[in-house]
N, C-alpha and C positions, 0 to 999 in steps of 0.2 A: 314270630317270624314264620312264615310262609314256606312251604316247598316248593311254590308254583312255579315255574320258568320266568325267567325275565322278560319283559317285553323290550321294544327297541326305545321306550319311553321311559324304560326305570333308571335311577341313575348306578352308576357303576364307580361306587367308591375303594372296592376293592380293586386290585390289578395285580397279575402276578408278577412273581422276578423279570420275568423275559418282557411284560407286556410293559414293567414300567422302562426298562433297558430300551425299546424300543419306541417308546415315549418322548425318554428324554432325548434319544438321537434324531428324533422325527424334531422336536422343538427345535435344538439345536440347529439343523441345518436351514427349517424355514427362520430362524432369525438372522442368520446368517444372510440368507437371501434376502428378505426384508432389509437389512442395514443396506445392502448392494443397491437396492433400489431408491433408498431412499438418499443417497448419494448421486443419483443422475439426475439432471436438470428436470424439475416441475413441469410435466405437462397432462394432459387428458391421457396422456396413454399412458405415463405412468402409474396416475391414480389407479386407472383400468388392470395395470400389470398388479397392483396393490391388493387390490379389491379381490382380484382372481387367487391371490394369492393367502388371503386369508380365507376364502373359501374351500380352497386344496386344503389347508392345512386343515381346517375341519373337517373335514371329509375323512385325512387320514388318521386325524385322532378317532375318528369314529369307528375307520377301520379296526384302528387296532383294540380299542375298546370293546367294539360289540362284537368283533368277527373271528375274534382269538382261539386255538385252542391249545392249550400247555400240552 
């Protein structure tokens, strides 16, 4: 193992208390929202709402992944 600093491509298997606490609360509520939508009538804009919304959610795993600091 390496000293080197992480880059934003390495992966990040570890995660502290707080980072996974805020993990599971991030999951939690985007499925939350996901069931909500998946519950409104089938259309292009739902998908659109879907689509957008797995994108956020990466985004904020990524946040907290790569931008944490204990």
């Amino acid at each position: 193992m390496t000293d080197a600093p992480l880059t934003p491509f390495d992966p990040r298997h570890i995660v502290g208390e707080n980072q996974g606490a805020a993990l599971v609360s991030t999951r939690d509520a985007y499925k939350a929202l996901h069931a909500h939508l998946l519950s409104l009538p089938g259309s292009r804009e739902r998908s659109l709402a879907l689509t957008a919304l797995e994108e956020s959610g990466m985004w904020a795993t990524k946040a907290i992944t790569h931008s944490w600091t204990e």
